[in-house]
N, C-alpha and C positions, 0 to 999 in steps of 0.2 A: 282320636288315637293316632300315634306317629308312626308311619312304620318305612324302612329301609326298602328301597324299589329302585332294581338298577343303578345304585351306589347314590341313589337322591335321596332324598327325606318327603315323606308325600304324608298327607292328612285325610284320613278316613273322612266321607261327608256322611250325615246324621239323615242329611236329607235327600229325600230321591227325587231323580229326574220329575217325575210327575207333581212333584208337591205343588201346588199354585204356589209363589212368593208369596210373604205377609203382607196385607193392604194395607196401609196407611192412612186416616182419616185426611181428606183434600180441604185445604185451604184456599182459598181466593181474596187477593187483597187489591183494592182498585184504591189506588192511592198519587197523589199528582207529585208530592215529594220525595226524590230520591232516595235521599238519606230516612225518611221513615219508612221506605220501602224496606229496604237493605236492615236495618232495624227489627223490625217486624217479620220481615224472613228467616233472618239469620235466629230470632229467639225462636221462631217457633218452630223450626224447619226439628227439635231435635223431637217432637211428637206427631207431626204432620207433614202429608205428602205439600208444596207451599207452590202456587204461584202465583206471579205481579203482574201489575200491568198498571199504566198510568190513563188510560182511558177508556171511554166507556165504549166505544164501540169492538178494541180488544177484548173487553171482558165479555161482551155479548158471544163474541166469537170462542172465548175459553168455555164459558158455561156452557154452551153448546155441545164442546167437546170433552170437558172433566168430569163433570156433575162434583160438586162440591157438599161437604156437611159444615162448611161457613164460607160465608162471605163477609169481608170487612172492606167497610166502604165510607173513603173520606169526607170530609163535609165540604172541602172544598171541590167536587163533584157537584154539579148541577141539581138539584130536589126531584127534578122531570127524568135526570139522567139515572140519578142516585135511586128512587122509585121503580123505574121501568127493570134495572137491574134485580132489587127488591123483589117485585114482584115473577120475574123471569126463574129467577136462584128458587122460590115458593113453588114455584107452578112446575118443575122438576124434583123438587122434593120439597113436601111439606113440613118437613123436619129440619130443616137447614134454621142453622143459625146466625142469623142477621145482626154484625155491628156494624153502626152508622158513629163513628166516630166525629166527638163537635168539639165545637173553640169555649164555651161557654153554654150558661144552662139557657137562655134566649134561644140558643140553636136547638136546643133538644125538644123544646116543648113546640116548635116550628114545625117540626116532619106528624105526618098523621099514621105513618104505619107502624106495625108492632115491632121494631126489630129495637134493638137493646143499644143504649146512647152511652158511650164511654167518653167521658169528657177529656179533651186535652191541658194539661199533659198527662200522661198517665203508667202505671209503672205496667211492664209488658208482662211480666209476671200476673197483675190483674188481667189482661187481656186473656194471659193463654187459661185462666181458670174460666172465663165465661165461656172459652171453646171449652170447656170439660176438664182439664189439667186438672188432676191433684194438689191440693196446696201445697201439700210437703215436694213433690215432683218439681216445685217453679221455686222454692228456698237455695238458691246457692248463692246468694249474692250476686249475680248480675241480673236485676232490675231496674235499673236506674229508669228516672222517670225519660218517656220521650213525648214528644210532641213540641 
């Protein structure tokens, strides 16, 4: 509601001081290419709180401080590096959703742990449904494939 306040125009807030902000589900993308960084952020940043990082010992340092409900983790990532990550992201919450992004299905059936193998290339619209996206929420027409 607008209302006139010393000749300014001010807008009533709905919400009060005390509300906690809305949470937003955390993402973590540990990915070595820029451009699918930027990619990857920019589509999903409009349902998740999002951050990057191009190495594995930044991302140890972010899980640490974010707690995430996904991790997405490239395959050009070390298996030893990509795992310890894995398993780190688990051992803070057992519910976190693990993709291990691969170049082919050779890569996919290589890793031994549970977390969820989206092949490259792949369109980011599927991506953001394996984070939980609605299908209809990820239909506007920008999916183009990346990878």
């Amino acid at each position: 509601m607008a209302s006139l306040r010393n000749g300014r125009n001010t807008r009533q807030r709905h919400e009060r001081a005390s509300d906690p902000p809305a949470k937003r589900p955390r993402v973590l993308i540990v990915e070595l290419d820029p451009l699918m960084r930027w990619s990857m952020r920019t589509y999903l940043q409009r349902w998740f709180d999002v951050a990057t990082t191009d190495s594995a010992r930044a991302a140890i340092r972010l899980l640490g401080e974010y707690g995430v409900r996904a991790l997405i983790i490239s395959d050009e990532m070390s298996e030893e590096a990509a795992e310890g990550l894995e398993t780190l992201a688990r051992q803070q919450d057992g519910r976190v959703t693990v993709v291990r992004t691969v170049t082919g299905v050779s890569d996919a059936s290589s890793t031994k742990t549970p977390a969820v193998r989206l092949e490259k290339p792949f369109e980011l619209a599927s991506l953001a449904q394996l984070l939980g996206v609605p299908a209809q929420e990820t239909r506007n027409g920008d999916d183009r494939p990346v990878g």
